[in-house]
PQR file with spaces between the fields and no chain letter, atoms N, CA, C, O and H, PARSE charges and radii, in Angstrom:
ATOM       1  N    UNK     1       3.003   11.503    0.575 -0.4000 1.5000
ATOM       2  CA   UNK     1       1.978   11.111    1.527 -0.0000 2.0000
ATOM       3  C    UNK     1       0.724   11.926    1.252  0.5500 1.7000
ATOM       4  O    UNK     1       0.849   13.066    0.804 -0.5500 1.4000
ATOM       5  N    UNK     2      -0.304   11.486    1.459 -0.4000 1.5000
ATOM       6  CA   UNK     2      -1.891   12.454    1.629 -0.0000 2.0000
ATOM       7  C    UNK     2      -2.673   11.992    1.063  0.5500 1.7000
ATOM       8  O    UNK     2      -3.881   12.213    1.146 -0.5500 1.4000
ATOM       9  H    UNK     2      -0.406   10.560    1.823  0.4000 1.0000
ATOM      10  N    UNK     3      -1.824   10.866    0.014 -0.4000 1.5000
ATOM      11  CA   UNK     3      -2.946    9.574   -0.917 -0.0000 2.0000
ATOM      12  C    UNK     3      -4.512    9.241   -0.175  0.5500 1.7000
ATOM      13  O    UNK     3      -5.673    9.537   -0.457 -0.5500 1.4000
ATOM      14  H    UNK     3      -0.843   10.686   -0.053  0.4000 1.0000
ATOM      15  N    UNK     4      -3.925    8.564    0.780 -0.4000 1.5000
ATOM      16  CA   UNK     4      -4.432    8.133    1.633 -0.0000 2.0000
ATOM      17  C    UNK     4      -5.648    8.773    2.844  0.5500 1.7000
ATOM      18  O    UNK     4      -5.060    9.828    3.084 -0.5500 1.4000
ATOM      19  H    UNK     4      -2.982    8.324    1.009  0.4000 1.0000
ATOM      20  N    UNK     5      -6.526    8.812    3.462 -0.4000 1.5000
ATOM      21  CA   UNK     5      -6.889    9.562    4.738 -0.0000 2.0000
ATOM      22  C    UNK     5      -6.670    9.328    5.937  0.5500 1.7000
ATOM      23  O    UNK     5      -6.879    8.117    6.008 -0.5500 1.4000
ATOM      24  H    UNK     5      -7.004    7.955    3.267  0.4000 1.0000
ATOM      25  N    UNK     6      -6.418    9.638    6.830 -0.4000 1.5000
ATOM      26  CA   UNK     6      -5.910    9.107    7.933 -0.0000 2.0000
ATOM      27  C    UNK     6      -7.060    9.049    9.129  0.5500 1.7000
ATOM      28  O    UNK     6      -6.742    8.752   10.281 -0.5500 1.4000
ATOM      29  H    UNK     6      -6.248   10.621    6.772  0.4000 1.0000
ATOM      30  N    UNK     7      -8.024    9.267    8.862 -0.4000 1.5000
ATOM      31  CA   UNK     7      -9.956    8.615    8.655 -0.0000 2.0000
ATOM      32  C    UNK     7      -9.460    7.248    8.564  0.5500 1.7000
ATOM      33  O    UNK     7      -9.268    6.452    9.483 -0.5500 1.4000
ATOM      34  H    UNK     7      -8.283    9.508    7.927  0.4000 1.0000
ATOM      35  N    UNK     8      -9.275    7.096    7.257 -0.4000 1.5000
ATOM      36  CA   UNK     8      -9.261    5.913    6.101 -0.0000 2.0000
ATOM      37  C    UNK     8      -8.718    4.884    6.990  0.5500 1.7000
ATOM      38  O    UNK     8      -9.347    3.872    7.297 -0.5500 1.4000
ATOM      39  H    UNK     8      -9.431    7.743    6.511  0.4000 1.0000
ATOM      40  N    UNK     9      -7.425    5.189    7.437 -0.4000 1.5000
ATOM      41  CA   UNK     9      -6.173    4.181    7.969 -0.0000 2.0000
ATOM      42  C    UNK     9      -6.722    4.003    9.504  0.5500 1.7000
ATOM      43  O    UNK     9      -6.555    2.908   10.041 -0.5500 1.4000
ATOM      44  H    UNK     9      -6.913    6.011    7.188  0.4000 1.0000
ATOM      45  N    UNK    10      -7.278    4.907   10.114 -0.4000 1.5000
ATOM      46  CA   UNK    10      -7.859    4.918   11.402 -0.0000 2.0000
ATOM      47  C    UNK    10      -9.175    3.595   11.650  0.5500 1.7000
ATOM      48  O    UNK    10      -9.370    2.847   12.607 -0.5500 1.4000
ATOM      49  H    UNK    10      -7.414    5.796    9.677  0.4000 1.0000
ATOM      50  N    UNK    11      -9.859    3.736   10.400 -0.4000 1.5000
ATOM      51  CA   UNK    11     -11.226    2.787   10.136 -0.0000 2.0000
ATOM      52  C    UNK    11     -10.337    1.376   10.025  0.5500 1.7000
ATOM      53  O    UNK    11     -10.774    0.447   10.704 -0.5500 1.4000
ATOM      54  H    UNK    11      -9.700    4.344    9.622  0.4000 1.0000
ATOM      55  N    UNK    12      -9.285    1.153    9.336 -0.4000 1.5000
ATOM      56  CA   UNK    12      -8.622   -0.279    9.246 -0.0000 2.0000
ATOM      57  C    UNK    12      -8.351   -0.565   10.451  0.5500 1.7000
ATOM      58  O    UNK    12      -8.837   -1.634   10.820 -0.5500 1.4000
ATOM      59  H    UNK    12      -8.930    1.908    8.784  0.4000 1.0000
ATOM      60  N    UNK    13      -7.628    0.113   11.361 -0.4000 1.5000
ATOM      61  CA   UNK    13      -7.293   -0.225   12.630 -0.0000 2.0000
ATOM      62  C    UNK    13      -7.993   -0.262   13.824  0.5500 1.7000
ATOM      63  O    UNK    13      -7.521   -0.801   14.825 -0.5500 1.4000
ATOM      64  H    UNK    13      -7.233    0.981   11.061  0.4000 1.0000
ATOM      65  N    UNK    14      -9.374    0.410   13.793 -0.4000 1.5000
ATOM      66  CA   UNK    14     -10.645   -0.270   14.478 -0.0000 2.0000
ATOM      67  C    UNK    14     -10.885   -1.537   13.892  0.5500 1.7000
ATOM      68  O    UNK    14     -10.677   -2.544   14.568 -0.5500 1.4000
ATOM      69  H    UNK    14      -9.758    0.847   12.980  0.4000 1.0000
ATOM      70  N    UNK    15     -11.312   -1.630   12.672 -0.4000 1.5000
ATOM      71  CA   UNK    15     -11.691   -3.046   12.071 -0.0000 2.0000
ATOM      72  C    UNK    15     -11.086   -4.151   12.708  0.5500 1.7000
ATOM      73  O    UNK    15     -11.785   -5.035   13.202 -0.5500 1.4000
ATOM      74  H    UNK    15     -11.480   -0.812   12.122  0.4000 1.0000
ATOM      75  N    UNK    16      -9.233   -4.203   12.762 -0.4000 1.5000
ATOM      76  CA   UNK    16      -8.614   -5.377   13.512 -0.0000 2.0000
ATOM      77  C    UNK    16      -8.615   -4.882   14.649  0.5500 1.7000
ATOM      78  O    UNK    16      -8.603   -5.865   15.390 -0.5500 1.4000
ATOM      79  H    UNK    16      -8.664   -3.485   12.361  0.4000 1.0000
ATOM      80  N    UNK    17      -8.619   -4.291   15.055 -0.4000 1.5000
ATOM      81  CA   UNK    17      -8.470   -4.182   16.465 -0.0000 2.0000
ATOM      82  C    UNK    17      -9.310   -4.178   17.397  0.5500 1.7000
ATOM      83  O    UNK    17      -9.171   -4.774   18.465 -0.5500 1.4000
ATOM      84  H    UNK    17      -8.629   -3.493   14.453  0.4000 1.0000
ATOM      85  N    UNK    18     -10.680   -3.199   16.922 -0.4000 1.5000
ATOM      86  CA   UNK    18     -11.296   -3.149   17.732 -0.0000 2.0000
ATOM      87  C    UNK    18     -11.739   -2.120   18.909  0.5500 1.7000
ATOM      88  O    UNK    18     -12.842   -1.899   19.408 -0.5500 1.4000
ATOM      89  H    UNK    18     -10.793   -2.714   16.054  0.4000 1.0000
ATOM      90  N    UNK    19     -10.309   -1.516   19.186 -0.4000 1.5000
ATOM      91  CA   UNK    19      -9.786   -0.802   20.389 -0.0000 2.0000
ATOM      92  C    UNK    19     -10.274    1.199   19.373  0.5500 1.7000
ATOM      93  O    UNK    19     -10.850    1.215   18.284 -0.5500 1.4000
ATOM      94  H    UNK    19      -9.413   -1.695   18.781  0.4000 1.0000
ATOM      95  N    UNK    20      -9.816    2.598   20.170 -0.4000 1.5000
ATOM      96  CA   UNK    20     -10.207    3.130   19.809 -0.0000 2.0000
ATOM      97  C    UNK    20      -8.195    3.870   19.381  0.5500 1.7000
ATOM      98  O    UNK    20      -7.216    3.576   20.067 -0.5500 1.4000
ATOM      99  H    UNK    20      -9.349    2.584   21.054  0.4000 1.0000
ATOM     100  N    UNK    21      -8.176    4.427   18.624 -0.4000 1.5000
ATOM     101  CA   UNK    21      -6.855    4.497   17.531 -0.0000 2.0000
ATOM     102  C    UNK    21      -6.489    6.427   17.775  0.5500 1.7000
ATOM     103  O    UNK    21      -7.153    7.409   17.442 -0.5500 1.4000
ATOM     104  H    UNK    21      -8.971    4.665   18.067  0.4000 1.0000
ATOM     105  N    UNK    22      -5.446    6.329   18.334 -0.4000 1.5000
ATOM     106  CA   UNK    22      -4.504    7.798   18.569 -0.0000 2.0000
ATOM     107  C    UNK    22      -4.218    7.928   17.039  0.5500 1.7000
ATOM     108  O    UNK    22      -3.909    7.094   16.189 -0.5500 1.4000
ATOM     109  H    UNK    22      -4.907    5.531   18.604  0.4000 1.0000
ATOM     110  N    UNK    23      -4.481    9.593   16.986 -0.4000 1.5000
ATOM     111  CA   UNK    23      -4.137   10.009   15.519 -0.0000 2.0000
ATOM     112  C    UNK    23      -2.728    9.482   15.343  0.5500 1.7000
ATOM     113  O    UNK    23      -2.600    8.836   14.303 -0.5500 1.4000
ATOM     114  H    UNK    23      -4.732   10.271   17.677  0.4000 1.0000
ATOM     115  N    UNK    24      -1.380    9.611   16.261 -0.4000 1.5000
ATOM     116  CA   UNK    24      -0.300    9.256   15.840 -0.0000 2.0000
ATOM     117  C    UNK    24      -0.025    7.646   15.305  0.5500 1.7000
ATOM     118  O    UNK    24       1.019    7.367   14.717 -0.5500 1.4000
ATOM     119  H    UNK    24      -1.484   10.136   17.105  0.4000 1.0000
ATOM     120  N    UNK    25      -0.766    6.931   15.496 -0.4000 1.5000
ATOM     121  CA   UNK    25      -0.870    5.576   15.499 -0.0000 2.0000
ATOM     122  C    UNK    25      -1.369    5.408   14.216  0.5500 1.7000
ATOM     123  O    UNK    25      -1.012    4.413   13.584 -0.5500 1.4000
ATOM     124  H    UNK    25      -1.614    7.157   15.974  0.4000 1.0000
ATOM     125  N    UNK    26      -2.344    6.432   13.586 -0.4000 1.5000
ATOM     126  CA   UNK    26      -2.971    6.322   11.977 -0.0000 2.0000
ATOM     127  C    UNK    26      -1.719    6.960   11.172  0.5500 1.7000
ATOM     128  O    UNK    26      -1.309    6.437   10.136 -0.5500 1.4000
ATOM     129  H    UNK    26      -2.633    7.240   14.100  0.4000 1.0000
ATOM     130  N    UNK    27      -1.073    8.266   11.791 -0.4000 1.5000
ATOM     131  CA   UNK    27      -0.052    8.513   10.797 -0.0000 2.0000
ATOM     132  C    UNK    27       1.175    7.853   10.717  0.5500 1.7000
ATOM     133  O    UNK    27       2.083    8.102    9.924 -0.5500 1.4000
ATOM     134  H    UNK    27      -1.406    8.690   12.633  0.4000 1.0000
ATOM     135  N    UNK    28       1.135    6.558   12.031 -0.4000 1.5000
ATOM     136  CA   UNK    28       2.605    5.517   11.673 -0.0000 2.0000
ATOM     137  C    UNK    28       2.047    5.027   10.937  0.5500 1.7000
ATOM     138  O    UNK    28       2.293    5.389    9.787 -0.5500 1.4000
ATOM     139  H    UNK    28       0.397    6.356   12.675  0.4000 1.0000
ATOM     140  N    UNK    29       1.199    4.156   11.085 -0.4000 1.5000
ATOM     141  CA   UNK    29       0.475    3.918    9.711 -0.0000 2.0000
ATOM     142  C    UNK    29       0.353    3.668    8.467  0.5500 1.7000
ATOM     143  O    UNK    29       0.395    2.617    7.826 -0.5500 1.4000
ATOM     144  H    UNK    29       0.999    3.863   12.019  0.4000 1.0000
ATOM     145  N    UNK    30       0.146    5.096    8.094 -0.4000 1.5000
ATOM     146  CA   UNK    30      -0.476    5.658    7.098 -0.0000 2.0000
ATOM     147  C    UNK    30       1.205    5.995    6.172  0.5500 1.7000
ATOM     148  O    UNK    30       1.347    6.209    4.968 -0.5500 1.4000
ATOM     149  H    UNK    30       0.113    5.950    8.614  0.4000 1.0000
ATOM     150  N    UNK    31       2.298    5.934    7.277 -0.4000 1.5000
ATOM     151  CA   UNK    31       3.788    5.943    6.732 -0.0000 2.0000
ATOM     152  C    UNK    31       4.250    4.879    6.155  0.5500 1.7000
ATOM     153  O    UNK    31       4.884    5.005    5.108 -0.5500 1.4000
ATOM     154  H    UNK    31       2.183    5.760    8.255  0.4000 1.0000
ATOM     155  N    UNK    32       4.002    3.473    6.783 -0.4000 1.5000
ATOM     156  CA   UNK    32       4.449    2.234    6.311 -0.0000 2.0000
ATOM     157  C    UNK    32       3.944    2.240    5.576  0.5500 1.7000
ATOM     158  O    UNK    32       4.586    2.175    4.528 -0.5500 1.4000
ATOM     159  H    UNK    32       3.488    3.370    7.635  0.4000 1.0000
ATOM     160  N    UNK    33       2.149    2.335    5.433 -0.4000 1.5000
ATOM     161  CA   UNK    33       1.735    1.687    3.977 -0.0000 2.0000
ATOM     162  C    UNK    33       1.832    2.616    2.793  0.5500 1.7000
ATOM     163  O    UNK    33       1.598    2.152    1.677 -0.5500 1.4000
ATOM     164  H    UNK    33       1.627    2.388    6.285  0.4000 1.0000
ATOM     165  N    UNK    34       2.159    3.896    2.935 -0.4000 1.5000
ATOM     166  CA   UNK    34       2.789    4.634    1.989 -0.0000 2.0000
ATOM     167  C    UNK    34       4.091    3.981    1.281  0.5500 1.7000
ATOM     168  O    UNK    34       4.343    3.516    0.169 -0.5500 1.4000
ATOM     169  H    UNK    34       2.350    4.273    3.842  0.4000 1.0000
ATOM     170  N    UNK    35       4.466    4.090    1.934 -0.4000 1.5000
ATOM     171  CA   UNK    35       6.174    3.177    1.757 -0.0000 2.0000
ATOM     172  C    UNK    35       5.908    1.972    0.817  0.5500 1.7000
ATOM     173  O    UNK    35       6.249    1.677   -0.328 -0.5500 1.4000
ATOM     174  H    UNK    35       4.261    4.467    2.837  0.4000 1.0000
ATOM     175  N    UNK    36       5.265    1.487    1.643 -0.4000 1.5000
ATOM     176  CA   UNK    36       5.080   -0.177    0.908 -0.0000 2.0000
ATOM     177  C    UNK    36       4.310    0.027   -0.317  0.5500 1.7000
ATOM     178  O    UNK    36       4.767   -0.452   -1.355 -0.5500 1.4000
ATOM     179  H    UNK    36       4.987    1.727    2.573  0.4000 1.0000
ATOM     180  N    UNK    37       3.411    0.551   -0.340 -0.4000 1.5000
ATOM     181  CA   UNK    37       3.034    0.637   -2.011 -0.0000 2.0000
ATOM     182  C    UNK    37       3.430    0.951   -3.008  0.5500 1.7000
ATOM     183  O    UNK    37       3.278    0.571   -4.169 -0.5500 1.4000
ATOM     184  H    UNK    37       3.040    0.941    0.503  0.4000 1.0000
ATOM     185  N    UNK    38       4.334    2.191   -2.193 -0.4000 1.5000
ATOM     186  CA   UNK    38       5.588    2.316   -3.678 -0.0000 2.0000
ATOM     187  C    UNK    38       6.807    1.021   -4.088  0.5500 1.7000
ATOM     188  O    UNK    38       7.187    0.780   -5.233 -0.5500 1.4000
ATOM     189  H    UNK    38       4.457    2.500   -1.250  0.4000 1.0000
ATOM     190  N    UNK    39       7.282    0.285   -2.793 -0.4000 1.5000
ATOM     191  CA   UNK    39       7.982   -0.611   -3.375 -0.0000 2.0000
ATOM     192  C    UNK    39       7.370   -1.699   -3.851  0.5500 1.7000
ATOM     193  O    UNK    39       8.158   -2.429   -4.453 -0.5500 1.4000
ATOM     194  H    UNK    39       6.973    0.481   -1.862  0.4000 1.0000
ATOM     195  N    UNK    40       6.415   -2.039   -3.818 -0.4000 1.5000
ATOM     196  CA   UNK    40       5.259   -2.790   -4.392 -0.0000 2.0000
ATOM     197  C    UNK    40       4.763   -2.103   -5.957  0.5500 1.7000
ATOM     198  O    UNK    40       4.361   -2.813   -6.878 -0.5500 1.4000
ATOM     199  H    UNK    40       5.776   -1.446   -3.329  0.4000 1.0000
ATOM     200  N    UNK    41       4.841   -1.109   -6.011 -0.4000 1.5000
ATOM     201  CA   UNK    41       4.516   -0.585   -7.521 -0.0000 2.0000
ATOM     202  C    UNK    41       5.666   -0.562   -8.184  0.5500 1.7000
ATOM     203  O    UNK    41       5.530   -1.085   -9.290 -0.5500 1.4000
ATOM     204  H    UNK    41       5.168   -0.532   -5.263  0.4000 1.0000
ATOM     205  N    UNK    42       6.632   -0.218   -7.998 -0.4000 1.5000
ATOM     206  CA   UNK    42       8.112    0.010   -8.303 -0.0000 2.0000
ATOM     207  C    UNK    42       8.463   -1.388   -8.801  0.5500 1.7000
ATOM     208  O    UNK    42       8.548   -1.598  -10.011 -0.5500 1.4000
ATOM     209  H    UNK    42       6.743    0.207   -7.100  0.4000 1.0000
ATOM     210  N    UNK    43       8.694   -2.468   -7.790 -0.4000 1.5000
ATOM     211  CA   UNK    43       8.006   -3.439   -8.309 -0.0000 2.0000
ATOM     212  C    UNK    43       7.536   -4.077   -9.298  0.5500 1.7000
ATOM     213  O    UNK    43       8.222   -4.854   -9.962 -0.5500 1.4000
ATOM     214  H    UNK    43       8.625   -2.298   -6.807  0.4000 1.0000
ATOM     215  N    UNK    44       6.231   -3.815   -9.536 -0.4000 1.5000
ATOM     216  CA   UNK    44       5.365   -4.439  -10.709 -0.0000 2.0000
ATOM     217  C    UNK    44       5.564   -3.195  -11.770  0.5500 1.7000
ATOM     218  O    UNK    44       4.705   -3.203  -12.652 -0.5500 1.4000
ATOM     219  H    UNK    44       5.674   -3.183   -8.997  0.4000 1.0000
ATOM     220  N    UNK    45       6.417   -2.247  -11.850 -0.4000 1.5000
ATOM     221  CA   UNK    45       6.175   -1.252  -12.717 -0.0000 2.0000
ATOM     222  C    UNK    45       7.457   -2.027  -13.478  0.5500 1.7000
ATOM     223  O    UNK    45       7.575   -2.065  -14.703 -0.5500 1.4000
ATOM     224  H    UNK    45       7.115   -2.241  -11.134  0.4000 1.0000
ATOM     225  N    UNK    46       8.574   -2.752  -12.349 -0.4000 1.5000
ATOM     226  CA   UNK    46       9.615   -3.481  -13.374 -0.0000 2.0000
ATOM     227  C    UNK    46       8.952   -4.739  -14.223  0.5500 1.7000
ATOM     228  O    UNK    46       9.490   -5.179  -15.239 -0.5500 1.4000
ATOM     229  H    UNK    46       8.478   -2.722  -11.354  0.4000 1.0000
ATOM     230  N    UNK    47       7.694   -5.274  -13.669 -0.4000 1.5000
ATOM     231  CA   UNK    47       7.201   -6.431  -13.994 -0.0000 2.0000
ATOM     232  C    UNK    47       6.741   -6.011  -15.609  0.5500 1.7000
ATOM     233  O    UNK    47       6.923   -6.651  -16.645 -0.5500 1.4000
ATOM     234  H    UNK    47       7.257   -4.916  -12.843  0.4000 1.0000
ATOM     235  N    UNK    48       6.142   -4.816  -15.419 -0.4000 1.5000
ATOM     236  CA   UNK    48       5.221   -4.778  -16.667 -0.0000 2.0000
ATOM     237  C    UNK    48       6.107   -3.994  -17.954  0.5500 1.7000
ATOM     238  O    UNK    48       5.653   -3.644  -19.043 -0.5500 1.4000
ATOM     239  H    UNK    48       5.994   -4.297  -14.577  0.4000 1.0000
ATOM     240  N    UNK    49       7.217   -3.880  -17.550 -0.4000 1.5000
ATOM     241  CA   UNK    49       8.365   -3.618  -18.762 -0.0000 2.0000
ATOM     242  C    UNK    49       8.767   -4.241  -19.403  0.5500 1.7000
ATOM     243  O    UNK    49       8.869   -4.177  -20.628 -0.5500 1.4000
ATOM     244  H    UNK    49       7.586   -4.165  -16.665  0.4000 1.0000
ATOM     245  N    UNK    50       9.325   -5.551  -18.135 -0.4000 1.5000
ATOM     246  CA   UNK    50       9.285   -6.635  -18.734 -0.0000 2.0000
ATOM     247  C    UNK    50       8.965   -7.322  -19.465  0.5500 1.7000
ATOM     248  O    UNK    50       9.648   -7.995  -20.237 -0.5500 1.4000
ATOM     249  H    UNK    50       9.242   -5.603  -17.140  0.4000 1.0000
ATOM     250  N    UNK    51       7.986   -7.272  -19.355 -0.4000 1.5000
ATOM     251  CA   UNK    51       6.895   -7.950  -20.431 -0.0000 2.0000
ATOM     252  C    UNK    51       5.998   -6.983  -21.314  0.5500 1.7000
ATOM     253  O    UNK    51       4.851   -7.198  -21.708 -0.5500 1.4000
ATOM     254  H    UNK    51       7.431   -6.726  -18.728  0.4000 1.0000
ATOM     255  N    UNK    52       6.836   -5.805  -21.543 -0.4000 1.5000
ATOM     256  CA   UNK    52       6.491   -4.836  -23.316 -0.0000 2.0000
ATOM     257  C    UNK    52       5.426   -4.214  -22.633  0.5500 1.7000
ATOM     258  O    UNK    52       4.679   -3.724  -23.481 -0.5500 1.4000
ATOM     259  H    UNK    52       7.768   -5.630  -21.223  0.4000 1.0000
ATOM     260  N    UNK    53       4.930   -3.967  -21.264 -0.4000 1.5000
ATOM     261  CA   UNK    53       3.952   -3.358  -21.576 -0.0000 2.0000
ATOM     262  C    UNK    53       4.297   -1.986  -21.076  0.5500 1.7000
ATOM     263  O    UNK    53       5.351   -1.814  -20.464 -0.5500 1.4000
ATOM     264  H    UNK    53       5.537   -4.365  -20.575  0.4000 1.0000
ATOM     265  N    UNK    54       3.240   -0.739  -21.365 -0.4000 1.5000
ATOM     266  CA   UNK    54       3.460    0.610  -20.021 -0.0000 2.0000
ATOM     267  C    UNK    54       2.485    0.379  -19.444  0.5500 1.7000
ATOM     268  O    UNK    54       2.595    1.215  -18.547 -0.5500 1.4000
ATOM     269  H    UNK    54       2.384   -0.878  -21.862  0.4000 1.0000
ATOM     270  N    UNK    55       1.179   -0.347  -19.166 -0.4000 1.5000
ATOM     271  CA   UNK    55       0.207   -0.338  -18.086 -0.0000 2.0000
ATOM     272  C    UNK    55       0.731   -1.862  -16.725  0.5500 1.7000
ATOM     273  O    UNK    55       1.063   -3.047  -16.747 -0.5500 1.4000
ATOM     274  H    UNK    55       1.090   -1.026  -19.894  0.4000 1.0000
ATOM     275  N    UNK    56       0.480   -0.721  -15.709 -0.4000 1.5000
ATOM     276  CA   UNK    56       0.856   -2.231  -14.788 -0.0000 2.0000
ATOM     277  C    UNK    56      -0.369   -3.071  -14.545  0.5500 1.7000
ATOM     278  O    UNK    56      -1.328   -2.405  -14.938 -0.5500 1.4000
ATOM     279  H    UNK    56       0.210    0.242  -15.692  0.4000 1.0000
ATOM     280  N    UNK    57      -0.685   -3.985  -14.176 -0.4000 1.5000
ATOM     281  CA   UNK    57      -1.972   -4.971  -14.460 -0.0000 2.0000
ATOM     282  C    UNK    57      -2.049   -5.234  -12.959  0.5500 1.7000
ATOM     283  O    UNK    57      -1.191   -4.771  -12.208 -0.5500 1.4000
ATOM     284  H    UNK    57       0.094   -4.525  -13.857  0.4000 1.0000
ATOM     285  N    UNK    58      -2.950   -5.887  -12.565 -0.4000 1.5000
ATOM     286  CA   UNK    58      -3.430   -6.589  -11.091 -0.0000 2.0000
ATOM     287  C    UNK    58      -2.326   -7.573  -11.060  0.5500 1.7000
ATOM     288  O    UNK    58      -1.344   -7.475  -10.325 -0.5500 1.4000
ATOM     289  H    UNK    58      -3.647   -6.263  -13.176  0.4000 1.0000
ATOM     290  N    UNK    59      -2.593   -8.731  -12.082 -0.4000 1.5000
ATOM     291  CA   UNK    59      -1.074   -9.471  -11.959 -0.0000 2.0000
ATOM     292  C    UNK    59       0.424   -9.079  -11.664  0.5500 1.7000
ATOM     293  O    UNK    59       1.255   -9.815  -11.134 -0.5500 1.4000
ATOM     294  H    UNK    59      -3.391   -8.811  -12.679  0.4000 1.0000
ATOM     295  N    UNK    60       0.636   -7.672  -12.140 -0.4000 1.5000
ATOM     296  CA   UNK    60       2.161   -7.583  -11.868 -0.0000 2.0000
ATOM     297  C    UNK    60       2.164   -7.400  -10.113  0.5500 1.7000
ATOM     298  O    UNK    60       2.916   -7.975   -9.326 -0.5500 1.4000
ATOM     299  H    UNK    60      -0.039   -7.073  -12.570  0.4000 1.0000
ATOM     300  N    UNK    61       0.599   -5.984   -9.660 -0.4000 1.5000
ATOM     301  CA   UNK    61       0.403   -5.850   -8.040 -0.0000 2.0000
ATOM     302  C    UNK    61       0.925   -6.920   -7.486  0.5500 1.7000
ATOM     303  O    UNK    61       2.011   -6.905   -6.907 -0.5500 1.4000
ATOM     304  H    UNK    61      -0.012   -5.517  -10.299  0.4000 1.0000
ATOM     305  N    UNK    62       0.132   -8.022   -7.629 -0.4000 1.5000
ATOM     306  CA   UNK    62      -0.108   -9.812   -7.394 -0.0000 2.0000
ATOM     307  C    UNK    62       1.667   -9.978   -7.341  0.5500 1.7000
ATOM     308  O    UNK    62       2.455   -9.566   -6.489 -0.5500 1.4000
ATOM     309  H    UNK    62      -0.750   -8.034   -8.099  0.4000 1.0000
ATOM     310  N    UNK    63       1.852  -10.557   -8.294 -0.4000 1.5000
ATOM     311  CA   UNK    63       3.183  -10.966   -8.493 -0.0000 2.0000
ATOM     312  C    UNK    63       4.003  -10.301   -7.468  0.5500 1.7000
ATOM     313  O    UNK    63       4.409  -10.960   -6.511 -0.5500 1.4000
ATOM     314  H    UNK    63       1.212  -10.891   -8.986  0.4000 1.0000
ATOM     315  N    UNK    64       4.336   -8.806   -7.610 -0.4000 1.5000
ATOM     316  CA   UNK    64       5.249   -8.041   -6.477 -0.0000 2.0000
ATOM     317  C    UNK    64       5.031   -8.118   -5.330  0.5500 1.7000
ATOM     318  O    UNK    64       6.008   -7.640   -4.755 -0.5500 1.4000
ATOM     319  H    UNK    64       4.006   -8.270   -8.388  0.4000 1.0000
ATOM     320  N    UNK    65       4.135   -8.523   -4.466 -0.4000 1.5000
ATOM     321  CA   UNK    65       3.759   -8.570   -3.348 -0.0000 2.0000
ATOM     322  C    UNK    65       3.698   -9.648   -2.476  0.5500 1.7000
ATOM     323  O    UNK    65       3.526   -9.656   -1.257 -0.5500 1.4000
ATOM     324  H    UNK    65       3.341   -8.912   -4.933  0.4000 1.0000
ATOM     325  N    UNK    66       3.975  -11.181   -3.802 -0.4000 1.5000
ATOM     326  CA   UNK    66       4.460  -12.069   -3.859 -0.0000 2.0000
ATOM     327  C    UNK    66       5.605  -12.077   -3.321  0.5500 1.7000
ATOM     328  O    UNK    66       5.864  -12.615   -2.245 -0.5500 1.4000
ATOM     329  H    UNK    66       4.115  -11.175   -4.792  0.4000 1.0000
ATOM     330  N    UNK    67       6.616  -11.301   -4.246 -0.4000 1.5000
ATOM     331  CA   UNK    67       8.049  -10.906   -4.136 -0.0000 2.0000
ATOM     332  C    UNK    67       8.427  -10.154   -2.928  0.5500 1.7000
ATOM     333  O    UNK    67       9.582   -9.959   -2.550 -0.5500 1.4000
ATOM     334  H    UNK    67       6.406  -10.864   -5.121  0.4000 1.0000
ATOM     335  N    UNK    68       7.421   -9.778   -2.396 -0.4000 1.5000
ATOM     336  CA   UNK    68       7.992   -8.688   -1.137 -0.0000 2.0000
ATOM     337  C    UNK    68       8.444   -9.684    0.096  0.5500 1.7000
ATOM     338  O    UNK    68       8.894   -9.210    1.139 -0.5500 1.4000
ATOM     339  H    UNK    68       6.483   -9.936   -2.703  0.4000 1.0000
């Protein structure tokens, strides 16, 4: 975790919401989408083996997130 800012994740959740955002509410957050990007990279990191490469591409992102 710390990728992220929890600023960062706080500004997304005004954006939809609107409303004003408890720090604990940015660091649930800021937990799921931690989470999820790794199984989302993990993911496309199998995609792009697959197919001979070591760089993962926007397409494999694309593709896995598809898959999720």
């Amino acid at each position: 975790m710390g990728e992220i800012s929890t600023s960062a994740i706080e500004r997304i959740i005004r954006k939809g919401s609107g409303l004003r955002v408890s720090d604990s509410a940015s660091k649930e957050l800021l937990v799921y989408l931690d989470e999820l990007g790794v199984r989302i990279s993990q993911k496309a990191s199998v995609l792009a083996k697959h197919a001979g490469r070591k760089t993962v591409t926007d397409e494999d992102i694309k593709l896995a997130i598809k898959q999720n």
